[in-house]
N, C-alpha and C positions, 0 to 999 in steps of 0.2 A: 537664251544665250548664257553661256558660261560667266563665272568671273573672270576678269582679267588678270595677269600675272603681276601684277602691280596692288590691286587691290585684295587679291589674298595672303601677297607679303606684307599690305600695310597694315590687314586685320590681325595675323598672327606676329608680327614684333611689337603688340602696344598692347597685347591682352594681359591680364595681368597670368603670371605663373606662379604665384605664392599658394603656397598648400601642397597637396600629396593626391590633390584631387585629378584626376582626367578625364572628367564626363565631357568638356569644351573640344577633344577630341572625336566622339560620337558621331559615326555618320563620316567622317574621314579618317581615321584610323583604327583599326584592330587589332587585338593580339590575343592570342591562346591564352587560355589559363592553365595554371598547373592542376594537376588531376585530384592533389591533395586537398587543395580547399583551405587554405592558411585561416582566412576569417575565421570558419567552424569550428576547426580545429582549435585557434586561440579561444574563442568563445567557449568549449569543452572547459578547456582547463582553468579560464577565470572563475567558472561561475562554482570551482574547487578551492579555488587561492583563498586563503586569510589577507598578503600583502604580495602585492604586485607592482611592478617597475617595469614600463615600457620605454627604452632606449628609443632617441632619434622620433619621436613621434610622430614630426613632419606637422600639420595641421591638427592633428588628433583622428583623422577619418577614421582610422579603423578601431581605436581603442570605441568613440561615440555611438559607431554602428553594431558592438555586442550586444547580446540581448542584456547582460547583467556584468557588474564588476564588484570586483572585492572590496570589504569594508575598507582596506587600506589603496588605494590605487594611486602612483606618484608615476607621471609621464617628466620627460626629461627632454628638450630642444636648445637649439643654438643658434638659430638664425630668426633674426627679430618679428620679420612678417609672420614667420609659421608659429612661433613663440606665441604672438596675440592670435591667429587663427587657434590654434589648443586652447589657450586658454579660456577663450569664449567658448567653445565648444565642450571641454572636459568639465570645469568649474562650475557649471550647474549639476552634472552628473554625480557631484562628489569627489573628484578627482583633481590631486595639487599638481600642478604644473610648474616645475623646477627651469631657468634657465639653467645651461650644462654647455661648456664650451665643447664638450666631446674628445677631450682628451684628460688621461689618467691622472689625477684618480677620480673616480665617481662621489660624491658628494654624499654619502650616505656611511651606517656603521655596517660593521659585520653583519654578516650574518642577519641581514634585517629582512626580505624578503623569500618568500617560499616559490615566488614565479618573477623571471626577469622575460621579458619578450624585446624583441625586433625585428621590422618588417623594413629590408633593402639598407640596414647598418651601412654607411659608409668604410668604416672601420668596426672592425667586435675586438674589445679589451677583454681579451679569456681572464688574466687573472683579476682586474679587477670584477669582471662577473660573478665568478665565483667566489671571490672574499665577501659581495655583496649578498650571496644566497644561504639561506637557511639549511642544515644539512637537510639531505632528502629534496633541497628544492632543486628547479629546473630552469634551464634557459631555451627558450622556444623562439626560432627565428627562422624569416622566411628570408633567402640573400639572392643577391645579384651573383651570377656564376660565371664560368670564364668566356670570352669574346662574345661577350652577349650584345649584341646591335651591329655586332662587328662589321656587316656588311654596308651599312651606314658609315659607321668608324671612317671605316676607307675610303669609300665614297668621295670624302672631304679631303680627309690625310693620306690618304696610298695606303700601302698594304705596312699592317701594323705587325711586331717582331714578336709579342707575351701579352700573355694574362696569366695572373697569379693567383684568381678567386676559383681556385678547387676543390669542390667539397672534402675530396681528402685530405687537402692541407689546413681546411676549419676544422677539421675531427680530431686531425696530430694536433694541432694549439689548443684543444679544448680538454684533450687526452694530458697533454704539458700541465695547463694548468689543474689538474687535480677532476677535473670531471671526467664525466664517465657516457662515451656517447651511446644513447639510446634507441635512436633513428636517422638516417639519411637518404633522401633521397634528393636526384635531379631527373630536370624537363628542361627539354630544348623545344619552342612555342613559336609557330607561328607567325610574323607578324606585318599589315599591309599598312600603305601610306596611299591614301586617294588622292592629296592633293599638295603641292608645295607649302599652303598654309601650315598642313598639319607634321612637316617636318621641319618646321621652321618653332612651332610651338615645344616641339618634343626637344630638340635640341637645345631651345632654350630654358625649360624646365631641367631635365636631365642632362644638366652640366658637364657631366665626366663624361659624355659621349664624344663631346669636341670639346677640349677643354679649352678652347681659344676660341671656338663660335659667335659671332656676331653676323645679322646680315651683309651690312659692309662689304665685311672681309672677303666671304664666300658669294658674293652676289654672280662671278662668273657659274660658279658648279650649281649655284644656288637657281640659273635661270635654263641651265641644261637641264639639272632635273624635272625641271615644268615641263619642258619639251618634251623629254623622255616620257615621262608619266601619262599628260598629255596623247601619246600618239601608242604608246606600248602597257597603258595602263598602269596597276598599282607598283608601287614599290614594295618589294619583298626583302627582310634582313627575319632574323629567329634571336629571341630573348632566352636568356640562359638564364634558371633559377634552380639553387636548390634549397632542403628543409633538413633542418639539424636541429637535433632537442639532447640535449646534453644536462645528464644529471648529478649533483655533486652528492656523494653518496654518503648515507646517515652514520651518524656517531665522524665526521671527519671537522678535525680541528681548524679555524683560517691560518 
C-alpha cells in the first residue's frame, strides 16, 4: 500500500532543502538534462584556469565534483546554510569561500580572474563580471531560461503574463558590458513529478517557482494534485535552460 497523502506532505515540508543538491528527489522526480553537459564542460576549462571565481555556488556541488581546480579558486554565496555546506565541502579542496550578498559590486580587484563561472545565477552582474576578468578571460554559465516550470507556475498562480530570462537578452547585456559572446545555446527538458512529496520539496527548494509557496497556503491545489497524479499519473511541466560563455577580449582596459 501506498503512502498516504498526509504522510508524504509531512516527509517533504520538514526535509531539510539547504544545498544545490537533488539526489532526495530520486525515484520521484525527473528531468532532462541539457545535451551540453555543463559539469564537463566547466571541468574542461578549470583544469586551463590559473584563477577562478564561481558566482552563487549554492553548496559547492558542482565546483567539489570537478576532477581538478585552479591553484587560485574563490566560490562566492549568500545565504548562510549553503555558505557552511561550500565551505566544508570546498575548504579541504583548496578552495576560499567568500560570503557575497550578491549584489554589485563583487568583492574582488580588477581584472583578477581569467575564469568567472555560474550554474542557475539568480541574477548575472555583466559589468561587474567583466571588470572582475582578466583580459582574454571568460564567463562560463549554465542559467535558468524563460517560463521554465511554467507549467507548475500556474498550476498554483494561473496563468502567468512574462519571463524576461532570454538567452538573447544575456548575450545583449554581456555584449553592453564589453564582452564578446562566444557560445549560446538553449534546451527546453523534460520534466515528471511521481508524487505530491516530491513537488512540495521542489517548490520549496526552488523558491522563485512560487514565490509565496508554503504548504498552508496551497494545501487545497496542493491535495488536487495528489489526486490528479494519483489517478492520471506523473505530473509533466519542461525546465528551460540555456549556456553562454562570454569572453572579454585581450589587450581591453576595465
Amino acid at each position: 500500500m501506498g503512502r498516504t497523502y498526509d504522510d508524504l506532505v509531512e516527509e517533504a515540508a520538514t526535509v531539510s532543502v539547504d544545498g544545490w543538491d537533488f539526489s532526495w528527489l530520486d525515484g520521484r522526480a525527473t528531468e532532462e538534462r541539457p545535451s551540453w553537459g555543463y559539469s564537463r564542460l566547466l571541468g574542461e576549462r578549470m583544469a586551463r584556469a590559473r584563477a577562478a571565481l564561481d558566482i552563487q555556488t549554492g553548496g559547492g556541488e558542482i565546483l567539489a565534483g570537478l576532477p581538478t581546480l585552479p591553484p587560485v579558486t574563490v566560490a562566492t554565496e549568500s545565504w548562510p546554510p549553503n555558505l557552511a555546506l561550500a565551505a566544508a565541502r570546498l575548504r579541504p579542496l583548496g578552495a576560499r569561500v567568500v560570503a557575497d550578498d550578491e549584489e554589485p559590486r563583487l568583492p574582488f580587484a580588477d581584472a583578477t580572474f581569467d575564469l568567472v563561472s555560474s550554474r542557475h545565477p539568480v541574477q548575472t552582474w555583466w559589468e561587474e563580471i567583466a571588470r572582475v576578468l582578466a583580459p582574454g578571460g571568460s564567463y562560463f554559465s549554465q542559467q535558468v531560461g524563460a517560463w521554465s516550470v511554467v507549467e507548475l507556475a500556474e498550476y498554483f498562480l494561473g496563468p502567468l503574463k512574462g519571463n524576461q530570462r532570454r538567452p538573447e537578452d544575456a548575450a545583449a547585456a554581456a555584449e553592453a558590458a564589453g564582452l564578446r559572446v562566444v557560445d549560446l545555446r538553449s534546451a527546453r527538458l523534460r520534466m515528471e513529478f511521481y508524487d505530491i512529496g516530491a513537488v512540495i520539496y521542489f517548490l520549496r527548494k526552488v523558491i522563485w517557482t512560487v514565490a509565496d509557496f508554503s504548504v498552508e497556503r496551497y494545501a487545497g491545489r496542493l491535495r488536487e494534485l495528489h489526486e490528479q497524479i494519483e489517478s492520471e499519473g506523473p505530473f509533466v511541466a519542461h525546465s528551460s535552460r540555456f549556456l553562454i560563455e562570454a569572453r572579454r577580449p585581450d589587450g581591453q582596459t576595465a
